[in-house]
GUVODO-496051 format. One record per residue (C-alpha): residue number from 1; residue in one letter; x, y, z. Coordinates in nm, 2 decimals. Each point is the difference from the previous one (the first is absolute). Layout:
   seq   type       c1       c2       c3
   NUM      A        X        Y        Z
...
! end
This chain:
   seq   type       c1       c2       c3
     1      X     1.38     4.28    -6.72
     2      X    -0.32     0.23    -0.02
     3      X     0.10     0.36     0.17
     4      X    -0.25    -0.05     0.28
     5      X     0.26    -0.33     0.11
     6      X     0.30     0.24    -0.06
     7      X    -0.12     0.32     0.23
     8      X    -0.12    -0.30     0.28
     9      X     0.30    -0.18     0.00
    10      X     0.25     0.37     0.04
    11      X    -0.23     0.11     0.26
    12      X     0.04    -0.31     0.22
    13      X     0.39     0.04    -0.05
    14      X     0.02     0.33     0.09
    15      X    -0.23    -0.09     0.32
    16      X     0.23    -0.26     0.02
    17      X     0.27     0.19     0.03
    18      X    -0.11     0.26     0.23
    19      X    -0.07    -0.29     0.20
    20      X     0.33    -0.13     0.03
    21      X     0.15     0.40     0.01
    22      X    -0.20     0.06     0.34
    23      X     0.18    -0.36     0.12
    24      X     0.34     0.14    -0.13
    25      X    -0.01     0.25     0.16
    26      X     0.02    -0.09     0.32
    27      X     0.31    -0.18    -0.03
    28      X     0.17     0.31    -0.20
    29      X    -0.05    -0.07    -0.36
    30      X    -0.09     0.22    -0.26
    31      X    -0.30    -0.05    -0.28
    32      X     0.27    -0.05    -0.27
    33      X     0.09    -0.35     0.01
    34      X    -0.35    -0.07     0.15
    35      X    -0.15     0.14    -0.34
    36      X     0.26    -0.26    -0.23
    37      X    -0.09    -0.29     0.26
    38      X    -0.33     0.03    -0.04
    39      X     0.07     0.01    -0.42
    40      X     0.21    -0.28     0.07
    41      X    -0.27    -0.22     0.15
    42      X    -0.23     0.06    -0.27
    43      X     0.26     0.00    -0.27
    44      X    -0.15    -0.25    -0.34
    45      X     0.33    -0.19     0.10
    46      X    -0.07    -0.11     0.37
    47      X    -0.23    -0.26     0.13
    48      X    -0.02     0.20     0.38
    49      X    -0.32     0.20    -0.06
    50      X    -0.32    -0.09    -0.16
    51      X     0.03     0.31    -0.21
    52      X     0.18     0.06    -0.34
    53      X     0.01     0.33    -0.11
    54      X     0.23     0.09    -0.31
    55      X     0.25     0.28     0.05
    56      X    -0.08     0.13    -0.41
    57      X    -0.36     0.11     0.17
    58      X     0.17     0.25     0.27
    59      X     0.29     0.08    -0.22
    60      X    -0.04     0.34    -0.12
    61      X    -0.14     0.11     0.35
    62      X     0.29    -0.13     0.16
    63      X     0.22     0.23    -0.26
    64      X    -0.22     0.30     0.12
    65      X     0.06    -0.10     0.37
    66      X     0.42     0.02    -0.06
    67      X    -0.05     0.31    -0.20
    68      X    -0.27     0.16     0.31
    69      X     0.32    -0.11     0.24
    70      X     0.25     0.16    -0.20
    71      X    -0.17     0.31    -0.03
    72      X    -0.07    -0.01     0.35
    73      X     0.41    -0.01     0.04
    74      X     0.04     0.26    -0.22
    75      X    -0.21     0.28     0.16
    76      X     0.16    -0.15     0.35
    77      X     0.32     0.12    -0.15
    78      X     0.23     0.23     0.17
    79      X     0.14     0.19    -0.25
    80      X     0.20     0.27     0.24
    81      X     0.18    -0.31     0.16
    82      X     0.06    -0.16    -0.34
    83      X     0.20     0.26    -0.13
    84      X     0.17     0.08     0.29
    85      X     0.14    -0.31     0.07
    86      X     0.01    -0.17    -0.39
    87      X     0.43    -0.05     0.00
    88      X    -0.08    -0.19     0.30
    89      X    -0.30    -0.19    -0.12
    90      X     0.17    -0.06    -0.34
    91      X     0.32    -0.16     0.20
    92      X    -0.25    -0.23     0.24
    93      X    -0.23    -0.11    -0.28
    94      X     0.29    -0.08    -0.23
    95      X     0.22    -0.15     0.27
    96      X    -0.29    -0.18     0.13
    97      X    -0.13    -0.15    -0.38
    98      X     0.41    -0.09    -0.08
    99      X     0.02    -0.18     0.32
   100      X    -0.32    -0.19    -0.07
   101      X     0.05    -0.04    -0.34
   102      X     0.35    -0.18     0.07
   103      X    -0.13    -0.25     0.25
   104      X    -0.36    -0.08    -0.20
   105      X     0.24    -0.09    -0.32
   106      X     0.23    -0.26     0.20
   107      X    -0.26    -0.17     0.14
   108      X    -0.14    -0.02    -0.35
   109      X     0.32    -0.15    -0.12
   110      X    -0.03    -0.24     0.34
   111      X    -0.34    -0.12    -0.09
   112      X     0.13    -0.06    -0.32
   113      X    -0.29     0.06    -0.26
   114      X     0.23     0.17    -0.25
   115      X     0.16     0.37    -0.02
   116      X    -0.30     0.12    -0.18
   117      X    -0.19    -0.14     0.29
   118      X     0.25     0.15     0.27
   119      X    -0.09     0.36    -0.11
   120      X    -0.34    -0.04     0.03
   121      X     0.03    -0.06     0.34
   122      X     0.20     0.20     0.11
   123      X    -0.25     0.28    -0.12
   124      X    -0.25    -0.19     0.19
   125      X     0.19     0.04     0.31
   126      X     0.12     0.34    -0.05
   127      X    -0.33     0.20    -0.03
   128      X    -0.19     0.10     0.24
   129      X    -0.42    -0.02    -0.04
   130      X    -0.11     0.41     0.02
   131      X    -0.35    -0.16     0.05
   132      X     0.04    -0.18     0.30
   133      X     0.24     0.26     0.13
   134      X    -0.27     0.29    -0.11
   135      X    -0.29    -0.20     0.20
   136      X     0.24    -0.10     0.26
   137      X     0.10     0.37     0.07
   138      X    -0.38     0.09     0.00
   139      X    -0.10    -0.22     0.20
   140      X     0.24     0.02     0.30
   141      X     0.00     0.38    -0.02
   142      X     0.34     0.05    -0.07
   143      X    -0.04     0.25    -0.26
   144      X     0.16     0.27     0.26
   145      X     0.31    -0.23     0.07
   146      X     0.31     0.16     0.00
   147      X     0.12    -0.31    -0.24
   148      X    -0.30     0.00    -0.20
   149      X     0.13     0.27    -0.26
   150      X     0.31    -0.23    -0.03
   151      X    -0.20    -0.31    -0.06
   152      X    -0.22     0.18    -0.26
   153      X     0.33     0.17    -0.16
   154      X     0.13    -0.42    -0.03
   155      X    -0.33    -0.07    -0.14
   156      X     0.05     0.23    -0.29
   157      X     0.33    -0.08    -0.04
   158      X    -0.12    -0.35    -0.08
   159      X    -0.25     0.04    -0.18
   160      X     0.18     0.24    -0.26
   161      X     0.23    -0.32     0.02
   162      X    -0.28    -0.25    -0.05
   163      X    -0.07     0.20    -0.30
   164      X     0.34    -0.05    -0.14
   165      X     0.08    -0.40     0.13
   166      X    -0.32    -0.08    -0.22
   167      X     0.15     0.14    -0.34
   168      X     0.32    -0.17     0.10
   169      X    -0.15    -0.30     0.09
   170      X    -0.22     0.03    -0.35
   171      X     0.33     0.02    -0.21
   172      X     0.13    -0.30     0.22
   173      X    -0.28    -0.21    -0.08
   174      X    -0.07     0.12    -0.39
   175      X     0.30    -0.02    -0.06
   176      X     0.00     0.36    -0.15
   177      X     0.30     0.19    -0.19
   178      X    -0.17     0.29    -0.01
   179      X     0.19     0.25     0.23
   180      X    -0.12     0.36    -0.13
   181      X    -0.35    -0.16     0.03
   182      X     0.08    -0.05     0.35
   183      X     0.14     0.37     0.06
   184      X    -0.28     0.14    -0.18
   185      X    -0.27    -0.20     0.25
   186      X     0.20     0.11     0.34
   187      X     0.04     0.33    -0.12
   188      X    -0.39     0.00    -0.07
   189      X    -0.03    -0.11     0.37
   190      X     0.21     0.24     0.14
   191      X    -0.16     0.26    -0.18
   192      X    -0.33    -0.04     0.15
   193      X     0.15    -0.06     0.30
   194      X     0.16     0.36     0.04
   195      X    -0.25     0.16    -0.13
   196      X    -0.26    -0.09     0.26
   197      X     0.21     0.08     0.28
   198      X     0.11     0.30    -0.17
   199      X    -0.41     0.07     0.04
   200      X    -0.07    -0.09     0.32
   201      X     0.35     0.15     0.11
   202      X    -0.11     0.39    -0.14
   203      X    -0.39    -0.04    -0.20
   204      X    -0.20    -0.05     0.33
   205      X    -0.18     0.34    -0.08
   206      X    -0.11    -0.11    -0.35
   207      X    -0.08    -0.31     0.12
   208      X    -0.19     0.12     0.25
   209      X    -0.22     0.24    -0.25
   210      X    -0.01    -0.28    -0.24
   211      X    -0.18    -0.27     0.27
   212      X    -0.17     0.33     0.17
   213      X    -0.39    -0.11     0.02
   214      X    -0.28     0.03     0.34
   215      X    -0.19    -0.33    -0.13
   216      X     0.09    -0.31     0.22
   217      X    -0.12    -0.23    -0.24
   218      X     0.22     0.12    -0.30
   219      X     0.26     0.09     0.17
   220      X     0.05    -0.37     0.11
   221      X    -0.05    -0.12    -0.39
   222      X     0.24     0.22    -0.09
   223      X     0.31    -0.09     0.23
   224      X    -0.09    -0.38    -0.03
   225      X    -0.01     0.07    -0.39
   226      X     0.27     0.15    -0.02
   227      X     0.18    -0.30     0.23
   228      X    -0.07    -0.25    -0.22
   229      X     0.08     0.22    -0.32
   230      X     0.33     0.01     0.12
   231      X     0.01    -0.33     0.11
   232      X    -0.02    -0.10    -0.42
   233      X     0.17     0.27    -0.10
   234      X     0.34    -0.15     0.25
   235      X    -0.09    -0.34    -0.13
   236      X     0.01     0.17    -0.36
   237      X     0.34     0.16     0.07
   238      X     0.19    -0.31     0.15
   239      X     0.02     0.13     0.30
   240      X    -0.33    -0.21     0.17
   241      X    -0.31     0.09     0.11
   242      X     0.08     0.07     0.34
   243      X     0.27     0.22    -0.05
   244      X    -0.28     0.21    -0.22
   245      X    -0.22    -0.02     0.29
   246      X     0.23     0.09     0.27
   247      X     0.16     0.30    -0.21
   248      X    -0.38     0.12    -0.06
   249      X    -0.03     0.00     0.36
   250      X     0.28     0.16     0.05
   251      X    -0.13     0.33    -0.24
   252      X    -0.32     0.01     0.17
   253      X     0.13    -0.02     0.40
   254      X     0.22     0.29    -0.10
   255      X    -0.32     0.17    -0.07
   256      X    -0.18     0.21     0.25
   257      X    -0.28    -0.27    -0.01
   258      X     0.22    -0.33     0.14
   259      X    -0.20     0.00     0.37
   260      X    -0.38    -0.02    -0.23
   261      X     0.13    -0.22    -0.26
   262      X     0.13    -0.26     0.29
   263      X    -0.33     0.03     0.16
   264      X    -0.16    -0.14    -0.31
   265      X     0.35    -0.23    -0.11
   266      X    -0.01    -0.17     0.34
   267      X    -0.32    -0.21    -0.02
   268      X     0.09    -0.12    -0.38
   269      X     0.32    -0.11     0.08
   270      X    -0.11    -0.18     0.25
   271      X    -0.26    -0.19    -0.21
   272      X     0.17    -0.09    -0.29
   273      X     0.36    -0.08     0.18
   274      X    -0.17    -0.29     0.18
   275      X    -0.11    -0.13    -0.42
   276      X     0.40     0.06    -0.09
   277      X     0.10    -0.23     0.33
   278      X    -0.29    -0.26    -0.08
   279      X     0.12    -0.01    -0.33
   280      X     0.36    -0.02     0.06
   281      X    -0.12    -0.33     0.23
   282      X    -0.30    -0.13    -0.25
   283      X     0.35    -0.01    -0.29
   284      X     0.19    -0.33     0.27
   285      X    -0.02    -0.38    -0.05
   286      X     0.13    -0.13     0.32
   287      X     0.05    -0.35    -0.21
   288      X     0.31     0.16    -0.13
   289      X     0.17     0.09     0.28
   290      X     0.16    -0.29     0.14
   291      X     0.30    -0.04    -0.25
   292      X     0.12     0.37     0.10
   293      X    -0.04    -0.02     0.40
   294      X     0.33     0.02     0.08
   295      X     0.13     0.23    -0.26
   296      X    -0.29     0.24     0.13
   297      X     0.11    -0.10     0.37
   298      X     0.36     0.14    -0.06
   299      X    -0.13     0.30    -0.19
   300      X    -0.20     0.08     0.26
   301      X     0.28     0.00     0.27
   302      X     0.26     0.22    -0.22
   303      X    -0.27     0.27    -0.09
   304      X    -0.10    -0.02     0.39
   305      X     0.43     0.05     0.12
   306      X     0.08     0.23    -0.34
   307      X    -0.23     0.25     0.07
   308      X    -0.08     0.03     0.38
   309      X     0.41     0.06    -0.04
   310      X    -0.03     0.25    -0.26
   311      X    -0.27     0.20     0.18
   312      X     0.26     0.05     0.26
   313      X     0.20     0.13    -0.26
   314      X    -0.26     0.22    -0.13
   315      X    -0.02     0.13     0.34
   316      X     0.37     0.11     0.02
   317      X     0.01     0.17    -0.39
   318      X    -0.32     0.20     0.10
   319      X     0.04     0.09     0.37
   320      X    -0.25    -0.19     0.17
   321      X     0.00    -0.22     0.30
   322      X     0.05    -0.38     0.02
   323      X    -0.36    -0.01     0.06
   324      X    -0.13     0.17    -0.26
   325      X     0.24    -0.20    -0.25
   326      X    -0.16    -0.31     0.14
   327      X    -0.36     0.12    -0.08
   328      X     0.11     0.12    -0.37
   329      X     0.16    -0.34    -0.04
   330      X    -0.32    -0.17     0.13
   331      X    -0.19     0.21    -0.26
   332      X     0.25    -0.10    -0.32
   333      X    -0.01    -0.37     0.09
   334      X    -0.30    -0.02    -0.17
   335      X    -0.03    -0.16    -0.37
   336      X    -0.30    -0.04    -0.23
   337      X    -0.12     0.11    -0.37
   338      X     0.34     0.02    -0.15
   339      X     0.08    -0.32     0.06
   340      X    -0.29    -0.16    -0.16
   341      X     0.00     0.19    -0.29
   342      X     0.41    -0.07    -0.05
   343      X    -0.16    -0.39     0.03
   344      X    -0.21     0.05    -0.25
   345      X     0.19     0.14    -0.25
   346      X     0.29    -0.24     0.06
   347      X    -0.26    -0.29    -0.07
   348      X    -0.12     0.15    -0.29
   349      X     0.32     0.03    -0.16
   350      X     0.07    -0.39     0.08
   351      X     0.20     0.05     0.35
   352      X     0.01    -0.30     0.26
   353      X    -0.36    -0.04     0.09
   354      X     0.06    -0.03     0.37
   355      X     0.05     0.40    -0.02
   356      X    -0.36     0.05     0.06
   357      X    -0.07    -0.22     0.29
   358      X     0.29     0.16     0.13
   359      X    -0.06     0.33    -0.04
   360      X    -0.39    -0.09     0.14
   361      X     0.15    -0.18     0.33
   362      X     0.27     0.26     0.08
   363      X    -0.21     0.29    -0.04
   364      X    -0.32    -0.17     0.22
   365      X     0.29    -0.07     0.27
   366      X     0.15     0.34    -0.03
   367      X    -0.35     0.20     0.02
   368      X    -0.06    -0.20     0.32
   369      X     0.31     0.03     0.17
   370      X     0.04     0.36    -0.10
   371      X    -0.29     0.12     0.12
   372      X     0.03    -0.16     0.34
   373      X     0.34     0.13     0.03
   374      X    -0.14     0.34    -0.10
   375      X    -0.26     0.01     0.26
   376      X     0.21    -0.09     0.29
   377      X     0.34     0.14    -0.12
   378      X    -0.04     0.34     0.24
   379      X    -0.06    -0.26     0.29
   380      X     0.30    -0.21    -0.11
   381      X     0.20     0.35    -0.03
   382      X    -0.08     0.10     0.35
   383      X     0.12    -0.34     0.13
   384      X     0.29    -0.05    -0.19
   385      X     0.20     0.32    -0.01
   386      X    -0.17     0.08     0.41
   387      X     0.18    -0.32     0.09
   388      X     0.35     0.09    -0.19
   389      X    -0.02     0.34     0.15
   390      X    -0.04    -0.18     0.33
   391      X     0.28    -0.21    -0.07
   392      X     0.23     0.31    -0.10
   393      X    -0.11     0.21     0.29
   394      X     0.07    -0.30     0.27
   395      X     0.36    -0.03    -0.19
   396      X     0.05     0.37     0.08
   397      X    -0.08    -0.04     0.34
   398      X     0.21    -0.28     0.07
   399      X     0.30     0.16    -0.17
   400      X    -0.08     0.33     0.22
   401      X    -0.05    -0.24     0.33
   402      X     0.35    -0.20    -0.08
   403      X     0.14     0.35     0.21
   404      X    -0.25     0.17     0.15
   405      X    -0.12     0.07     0.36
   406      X    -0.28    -0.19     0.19
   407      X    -0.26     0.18     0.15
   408      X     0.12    -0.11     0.34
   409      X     0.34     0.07    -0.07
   410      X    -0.16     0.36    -0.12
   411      X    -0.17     0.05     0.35
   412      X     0.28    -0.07     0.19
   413      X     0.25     0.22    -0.14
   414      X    -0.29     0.25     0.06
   415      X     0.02    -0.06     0.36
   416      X     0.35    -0.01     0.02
   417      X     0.02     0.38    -0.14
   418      X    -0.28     0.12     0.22
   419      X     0.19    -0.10     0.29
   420      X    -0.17    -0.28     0.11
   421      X     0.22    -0.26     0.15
   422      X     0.01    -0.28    -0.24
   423      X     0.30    -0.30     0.02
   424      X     0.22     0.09    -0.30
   425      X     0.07    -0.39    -0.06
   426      X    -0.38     0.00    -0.15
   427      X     0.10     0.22    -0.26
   428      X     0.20    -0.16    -0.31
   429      X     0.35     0.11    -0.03
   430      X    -0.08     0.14    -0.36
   431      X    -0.22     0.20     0.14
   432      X     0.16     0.14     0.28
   433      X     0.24     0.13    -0.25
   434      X    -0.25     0.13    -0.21
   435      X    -0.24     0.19     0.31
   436      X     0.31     0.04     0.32
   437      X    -0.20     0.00     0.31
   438      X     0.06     0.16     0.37
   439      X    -0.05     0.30     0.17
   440      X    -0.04     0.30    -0.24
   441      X     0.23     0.31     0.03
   442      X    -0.21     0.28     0.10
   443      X     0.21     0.27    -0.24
   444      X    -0.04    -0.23    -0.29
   445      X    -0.35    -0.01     0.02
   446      X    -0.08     0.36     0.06
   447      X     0.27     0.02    -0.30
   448      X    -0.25    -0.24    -0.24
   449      X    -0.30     0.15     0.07
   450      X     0.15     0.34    -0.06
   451      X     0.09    -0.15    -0.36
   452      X    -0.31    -0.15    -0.04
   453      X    -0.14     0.39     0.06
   454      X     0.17     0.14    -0.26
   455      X    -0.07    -0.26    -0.26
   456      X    -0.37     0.07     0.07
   457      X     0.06     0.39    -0.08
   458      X    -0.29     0.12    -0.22
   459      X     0.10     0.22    -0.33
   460      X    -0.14     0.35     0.03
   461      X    -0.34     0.05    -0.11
   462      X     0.14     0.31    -0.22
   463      X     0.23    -0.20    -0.18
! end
């Protein structure tokens, strides 16, 4: 296909897809699973649309789009609340990837693939997808959430664990003995990893000379340079090229020049995420999806119950409300990238097949339901936990009424100790006890409101 075929055919997709964005977003959806739709459709592997467009021709943009998105994250980054709140973030992301961990694993073992098979599934359902969640949070303005630094906190979390579930998986499926090999490449990892947030953590002066330039133009080739550069250099290190990217971000937003480089950040990212979504789409065959419906159905379901549970229960270990544990749950549902690149090295290494249509099915479902629920989850909050507190304050109330007074009753005890003449059968025995009416002794009152004098008594100004 001659290059003139190539730059029609991707602009009429991405027309396409606008399109279909300004339609979803009247009903609430997000551009994310609009963007892999519309790959989908003109996937080499579907019949649906009369246009074929291979995904090896966008590939390497769509690797610049996740590493613009990362980087994006990364100068996002709250560092302050990080550190402030890490033994807590440590405890939910661990609790959180343990819990998921556990359940993706059995239902391996229930699908019964193999063992081999059962662990890479349950990384696919552990992991969240920090790009979806990155545009997600963008694009909903929730940036300035009060769970947002939590989410973000998981996200590293998991993607340091992401980092170390791929060389375990790779000694799985290798078959490797090598263990001080092993040590030597985490250790590697986790190297690089300190050392950048060591950087952005107390270097944001040097940074901030090093990057220092008045030019618009170079100033923008330099922070995208240096995004990508550190895109490779993670990928060289083990740790993937999005961690490179988002710890690179994180350097340069502790810089004194974060609000000028998002000015510039925010239009690429924007660009070249919707090539990483159409991509991620362009990679399905939708012929292969009908042996693993129900497998995905059940998937679906548990990651749906395990997590919109557990965001309660980051709620509770980091002090936020039931709300806001709903929306961070409603973020973390979401699943992509890792899960087709645990696919693809599972195939490779002669794993069930099914794995990939799988791991294509389940993700497409997830970044469509996760979304959604993302969008309306402050809506659902509001209605949910309004109608509980509802429900609590009504109990109250009826426990309080089980022995109170009536406002009539109220009004005519009231009478009855003015001196009005009221019939004293009117009045319930109970309270008659409680409020004895009839003719009030005229030294008793003078008595009460010479009480009720002295208890007024102001304290000397002097003292």
């Amino acid at each position: 296909m001659h290059v003139a075929d190539d730059l029609l055919i991707l602009g009429v997709l991405l027309v396409i897809a606008y399109a279909l964005g300004r339609l979803g977003k009247l009903i609430g959806l997000p551009a994310i699973p609009i963007y892999m739709i519309v790959g989908l459709l003109a996937s080499p592997h579907t019949t649906l649309f009369p246009i074929n467009f291979e995904a090896a021709d966008v590939e390497l943009i769509a690797v610049v789009g996740l590493i613009m998105l990362l980087f994006s994250l990364g100068l996002e980054f709250d560092q302050d609340e990080f550190y402030g709140n890490a033994g807590k973030l440590f405890i939910s992301g661990g609790t959180r990837l343990v819990i998921n961990l556990g359940v993706g694993f059995a239902l391996g073992m229930w699908i019964g693939w193999g063992t081999r098979e059962a662990l890479i599934i349950a990384g696919m359902t552990a992991a969240s997808s920090s790009a979806i969640i990155t545009k997600l949070l963008i694009e909903l303005r929730r940036l300035a959430n009060r769970e947002t630094p939590t989410i973000l906190g998981i996200m590293v979390l998991e993607d340091v664990f992401i980092a170390i579930y791929l060389a375990i998986v790779g000694v799985v499926l290798s078959d490797t003995t090598d263990v001080w090999g092993i040590v030597a490449q985490l250790a590697i990892s986790f190297a690089f990893l300190i050392a950048m947030f060591a950087l952005a953590r107390w270097g944001g002066r040097l940074v901030s000379r090093l990057v220092q330039t008045k030019d618009d133009e170079l100033f923008t080739i330099l922070f995208f340079g240096l995004a990508v550069a550190f895109g490779g250099i993670g990928e060289k290190l083990g740790v993937s090229d999005a961690i490179g990217a988002f710890l690179i971000g994180l350097v340069l937003g502790a810089s004194r020049y974060k609000n000028r480089i998002e000015q510039f950040a925010l239009p690429l990212r924007d660009v070249f995420g919707a090539f990483f979504f159409l991509n991620f789409g362009l990679a399905l065959d939708i012929s292969t999806f009908g042996g693993v419906v129900w497998p995905v159905v059940v998937a679906v379901i548990l990651t749906l119950v395990v997590n919109t549970l557990g965001g309660q229960l980051i709620a509770w270990q980091n002090k936020l409300t039931q709300a806001e544990g709903l929306n961070a749950s409603a973020m973390l549902q979401n699943r992509g990238e890792f899960a087709l690149i645990l696919a693809t090295l599972a195939v490779g290494a002669g794993l069930d097949s099914r794995l990939t249509p799988f791991a294509g099915l389940y993700v497409l479902s997830m970044a469509i339901v996760g979304p959604i629920l993302a969008v309306n989850s402050e809506k659902i909050g509001r209605v949910v936990f309004r109608l509980r507190r509802a429900k609590a304050a009504d109990s109250e109330r009826d426990l309080r009424g089980a022995g109170s007074i009536s406002a009539e009753e109220i009004a005519l005890v009231e009478a009855a100790m003015s001196g009005e003449d009221v019939p004293e059968s009117s009045i319930p025995d109970d309270i008659v006890e409680q409020y004895p009416t009839g003719p009030v002794d005229p030294v008793e009152e003078q008595a009460a409101q010479q009480s009720d004098a002295r208890a007024e008594r102001k304290r000397d100004p002097e003292y």
